[in-house]
C-alpha positions in Angstrom: 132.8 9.5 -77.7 130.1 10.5 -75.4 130.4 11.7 -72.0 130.1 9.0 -69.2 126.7 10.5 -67.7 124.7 13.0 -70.1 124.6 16.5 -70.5 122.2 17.9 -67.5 122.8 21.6 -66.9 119.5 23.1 -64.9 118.2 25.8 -67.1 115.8 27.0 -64.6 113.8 29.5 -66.5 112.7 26.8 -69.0 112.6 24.0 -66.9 113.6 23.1 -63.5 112.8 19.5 -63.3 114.7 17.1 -65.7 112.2 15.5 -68.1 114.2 12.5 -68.8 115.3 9.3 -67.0 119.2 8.4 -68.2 118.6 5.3 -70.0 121.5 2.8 -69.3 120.8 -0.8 -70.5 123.7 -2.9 -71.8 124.8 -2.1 -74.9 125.8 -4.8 -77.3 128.9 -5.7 -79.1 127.7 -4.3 -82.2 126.7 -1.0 -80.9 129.6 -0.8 -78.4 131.8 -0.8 -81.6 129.8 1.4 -84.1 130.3 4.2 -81.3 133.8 3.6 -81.0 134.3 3.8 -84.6 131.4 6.0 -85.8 131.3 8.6 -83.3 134.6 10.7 -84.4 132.4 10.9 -87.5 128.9 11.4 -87.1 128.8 12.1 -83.2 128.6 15.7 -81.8 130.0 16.5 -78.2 127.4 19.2 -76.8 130.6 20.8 -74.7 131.9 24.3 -74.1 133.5 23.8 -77.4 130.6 23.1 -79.3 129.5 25.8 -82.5 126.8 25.0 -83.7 126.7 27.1 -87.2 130.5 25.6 -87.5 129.3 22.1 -87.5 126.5 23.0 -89.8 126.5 25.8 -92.0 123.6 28.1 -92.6 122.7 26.7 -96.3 122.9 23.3 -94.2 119.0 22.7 -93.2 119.0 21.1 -89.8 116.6 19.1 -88.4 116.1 18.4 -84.8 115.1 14.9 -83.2 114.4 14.8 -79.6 114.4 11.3 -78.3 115.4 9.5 -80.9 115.6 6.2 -78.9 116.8 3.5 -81.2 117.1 5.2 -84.6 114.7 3.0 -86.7 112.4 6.2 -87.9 115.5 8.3 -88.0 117.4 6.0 -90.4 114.2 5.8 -92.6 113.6 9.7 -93.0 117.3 10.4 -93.4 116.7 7.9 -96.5 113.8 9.1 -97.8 115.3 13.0 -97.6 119.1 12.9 -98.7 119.4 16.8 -99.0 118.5 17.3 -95.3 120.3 16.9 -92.6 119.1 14.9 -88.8 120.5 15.8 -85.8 119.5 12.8 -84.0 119.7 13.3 -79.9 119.0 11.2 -77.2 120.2 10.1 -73.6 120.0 6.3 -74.3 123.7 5.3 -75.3 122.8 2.1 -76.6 120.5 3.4 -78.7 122.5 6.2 -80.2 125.4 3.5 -80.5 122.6 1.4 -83.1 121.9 4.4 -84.8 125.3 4.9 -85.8 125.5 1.3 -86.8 122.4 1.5 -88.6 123.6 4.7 -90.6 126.4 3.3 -91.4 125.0 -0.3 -93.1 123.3 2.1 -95.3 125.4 4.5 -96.4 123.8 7.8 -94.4 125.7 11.2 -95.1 123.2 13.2 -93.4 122.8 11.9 -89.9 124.5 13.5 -87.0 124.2 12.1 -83.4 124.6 13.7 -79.3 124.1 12.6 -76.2 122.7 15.5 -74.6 119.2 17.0 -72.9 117.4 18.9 -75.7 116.9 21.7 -73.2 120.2 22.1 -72.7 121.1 22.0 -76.2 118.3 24.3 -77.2 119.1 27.0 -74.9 122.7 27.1 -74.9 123.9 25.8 -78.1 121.2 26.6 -81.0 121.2 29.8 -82.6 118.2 31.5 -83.1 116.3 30.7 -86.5 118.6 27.6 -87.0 116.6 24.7 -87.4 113.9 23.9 -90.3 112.4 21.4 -88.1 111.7 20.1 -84.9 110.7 16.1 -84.4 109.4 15.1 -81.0 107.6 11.5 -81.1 106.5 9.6 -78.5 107.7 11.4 -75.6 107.7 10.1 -72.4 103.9 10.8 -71.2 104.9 10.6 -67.2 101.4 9.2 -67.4 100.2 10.1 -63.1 98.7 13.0 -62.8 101.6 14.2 -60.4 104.5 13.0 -63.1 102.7 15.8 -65.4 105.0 18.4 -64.8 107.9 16.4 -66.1 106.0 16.7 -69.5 108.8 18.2 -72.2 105.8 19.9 -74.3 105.5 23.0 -71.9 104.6 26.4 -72.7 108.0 27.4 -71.5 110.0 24.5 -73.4 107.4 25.4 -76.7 108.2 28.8 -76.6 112.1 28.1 -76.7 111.7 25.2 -79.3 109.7 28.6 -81.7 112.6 30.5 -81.5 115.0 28.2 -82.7 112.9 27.7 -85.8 113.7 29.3 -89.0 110.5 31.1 -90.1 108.0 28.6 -91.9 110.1 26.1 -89.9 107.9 23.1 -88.9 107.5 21.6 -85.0 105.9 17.9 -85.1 104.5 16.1 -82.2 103.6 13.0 -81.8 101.9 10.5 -79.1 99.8 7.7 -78.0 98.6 9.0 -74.5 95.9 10.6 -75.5 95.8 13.0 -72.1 98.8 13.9 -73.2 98.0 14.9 -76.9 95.2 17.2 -75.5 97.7 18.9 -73.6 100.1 19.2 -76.6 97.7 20.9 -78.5 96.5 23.2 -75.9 100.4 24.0 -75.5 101.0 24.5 -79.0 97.8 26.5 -79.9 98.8 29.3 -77.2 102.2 29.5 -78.4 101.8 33.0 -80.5 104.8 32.5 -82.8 103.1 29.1 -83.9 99.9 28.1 -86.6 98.6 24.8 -86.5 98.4 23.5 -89.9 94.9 21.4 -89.2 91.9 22.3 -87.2 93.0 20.2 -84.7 95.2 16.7 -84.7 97.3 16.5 -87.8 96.4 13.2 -89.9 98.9 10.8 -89.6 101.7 12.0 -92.2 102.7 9.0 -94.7 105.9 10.2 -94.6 106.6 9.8 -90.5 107.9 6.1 -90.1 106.2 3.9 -87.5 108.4 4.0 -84.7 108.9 1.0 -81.9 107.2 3.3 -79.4 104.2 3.4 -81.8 103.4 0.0 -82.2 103.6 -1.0 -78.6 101.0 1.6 -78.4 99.2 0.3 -81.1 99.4 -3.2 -79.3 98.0 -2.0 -76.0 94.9 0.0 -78.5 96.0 3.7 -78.1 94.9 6.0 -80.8 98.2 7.7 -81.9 98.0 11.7 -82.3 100.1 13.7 -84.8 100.2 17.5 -84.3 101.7 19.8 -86.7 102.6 23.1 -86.5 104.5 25.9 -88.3 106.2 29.2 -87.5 104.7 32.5 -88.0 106.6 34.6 -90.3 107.9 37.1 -88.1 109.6 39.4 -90.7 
């Protein structure tokens, strides 16, 4: 089962201030069970005892999602792509406790879940080169100009996301706020170990489900930004 509070170990050379506000709304019946019954399964404990190529194998392709909230676009890409595998993480409880739920009405082999800060888990538990992908959408965008530094697409964070992809890897953005989708890109695009794969925004991939973050910006007219990048070949 998850920890009480989340993971939140200060890794002060990538990022000193958290980027993330502990999410504890009341979890219902449903969810409160899945986790009970799921999580021995499909949850991962991000803990001193934690190996990372031991829960998934090198011929395993891994998939990061950062801030997977309620699970709605992870259970959809998990179906549309069998042969990969999700690790779904998040500091919301009741979300990840859905998720499982969710995963479990349809049958999902390839979704694994934590409860952890993706800094934390980057930077002390991924191996270099381990991951074929990394999904952040719809980030929090700390919105006031003095809430900016709280931003998770940093150079420091980008640069740490890069090294944990596998060469031709892939890191995928995406947000409403369109101040912070300017930023994103100017991040990414000085990140050496990164190409963009567009001039600029990505368009919006037909494969990336609409998320519930998504529409309520679509609802309140925000023009959504994908950005896609990949990582250099460094052999």
């Amino acid at each position: 089962m998850p920890a009480t509070q989340p993971v939140d170990v200060g890794i002060e050379s990538v990022r000193p201030i958290r980027s993330f506000h502990a999410r504890r709304s009341r979890i219902r019946p449903s969810a409160a069970a899945a986790l009970e019954r799921l999580w021995p399964t499909w949850g991962v404990d991000i803990d001193e005892n934690f190996d990372f190529r031991q829960t998934f194998p090198p011929s395993d392709p891994v998939v990061l999602e950062i801030g997977c909230g309620m699970g709605d676009a992870t259970v959809a890409m998990a179906a549309a792509d069998p042969l990969t595998t999700i690790l779904a993480v998040d500091v919301h409880t009741p979300g990840l406790g859905v998720l499982l739920r969710d995963v479990d009405r349809r049958g999902l082999k390839n979704v694994r879940v934590a409860e952890c800060d993706a800094v934390t888990l980057l930077s002390e538990h991924v191996p270099p080169g381990a991951l074929r992908g990394i999904r952040i959408y719809f980030p929090d965008p700390w919105p006031k100009q003095r809430q900016h530094k709280r931003r998770l697409i940093r150079p420091e964070f980008v640069g740490l996301a890069t090294s944990r992809l596998v060469s031709g890897g892939t890191l995928h953005c995406a947000t409403d706020w369109r101040n912070y989708a300017d930023q994103m890109l100017e991040v990414l695009e000085s990140e050496p170990g990164l190409r963009n794969n567009y001039d600029e925004f990505a368009p919006r991939p037909d494969w990336r489900p609409v998320t519930r973050f998504e529409r309520k910006g679509l609802s309140a007219d925000h023009e959504i930004k994908d950005l896609i990048f990949t990582k250099l070949d460094v052999t």
